[in-house]
C-alpha positions in Angstrom: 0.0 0.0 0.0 1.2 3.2 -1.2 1.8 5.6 2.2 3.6 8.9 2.0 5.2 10.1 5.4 3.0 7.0 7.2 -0.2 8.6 6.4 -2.3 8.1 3.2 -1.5 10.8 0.6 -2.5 9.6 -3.0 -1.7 12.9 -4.1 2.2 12.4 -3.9 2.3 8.4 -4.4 0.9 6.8 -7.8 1.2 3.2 -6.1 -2.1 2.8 -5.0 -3.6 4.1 -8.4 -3.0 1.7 -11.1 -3.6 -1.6 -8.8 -7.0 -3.6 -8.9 -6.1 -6.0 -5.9 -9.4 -5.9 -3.3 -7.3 -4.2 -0.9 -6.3 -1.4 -3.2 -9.5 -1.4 -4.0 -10.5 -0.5 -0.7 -8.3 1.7 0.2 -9.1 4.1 -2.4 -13.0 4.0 -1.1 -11.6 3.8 2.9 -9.3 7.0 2.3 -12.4 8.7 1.3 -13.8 8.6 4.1 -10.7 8.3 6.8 -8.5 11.3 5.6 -5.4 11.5 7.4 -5.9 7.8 8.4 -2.0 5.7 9.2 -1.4 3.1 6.9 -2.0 0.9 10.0 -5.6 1.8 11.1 -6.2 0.3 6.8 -4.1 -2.9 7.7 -6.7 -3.6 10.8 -9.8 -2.3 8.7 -8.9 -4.8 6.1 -7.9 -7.4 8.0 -11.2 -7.2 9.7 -13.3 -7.0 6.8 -11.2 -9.3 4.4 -12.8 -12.8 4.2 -16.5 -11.2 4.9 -19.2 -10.0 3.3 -18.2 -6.5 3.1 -14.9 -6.7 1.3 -17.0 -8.8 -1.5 -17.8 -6.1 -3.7 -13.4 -5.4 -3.6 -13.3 -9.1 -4.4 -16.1 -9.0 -7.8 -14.7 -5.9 -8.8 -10.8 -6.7 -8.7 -12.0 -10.1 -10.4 -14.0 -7.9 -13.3 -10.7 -5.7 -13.8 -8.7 -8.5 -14.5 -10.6 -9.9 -17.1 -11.4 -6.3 -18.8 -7.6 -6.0 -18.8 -7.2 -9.5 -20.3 -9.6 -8.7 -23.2 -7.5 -5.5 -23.6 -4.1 -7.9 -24.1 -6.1 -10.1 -26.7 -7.5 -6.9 -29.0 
């Protein structure tokens, strides 16, 4: 996970940008609402919410970017 100075700060750090994983995924939407949130307080609200429910849309839409990317590579 991108981090710049330990807190979030997509501004300065393109890691975080490009990525599809579920957790990136997450991040981006968790940021939103956590501003100024340490890289740490995402690790625990992840590894809460990582084999449940509410990481599932993360899952289904990490799983749909890698296909979309795939029938990019074959056109």
């Amino acid at each position: 996970m991108a981090t710049c100075g330990g807190y979030w700060g997509w501004s300065g750090c393109s890691h975080g940008m490009t990525s599809t994983s579920p957790r990136n995924l997450c991040a981006i939407d968790w940021v939103k609402v956590n501003k100024g949130g340490s890289t740490a307080e995402f690790a625990a609200h992840w590894n809460k919410i990582e084999k449940t429910l509410e990481a599932e849309p993360y899952h289904q839409a990490s799983a749909a970017a890698r296909e979309a990317k795939k029938k990019a590579a074959q056109s």
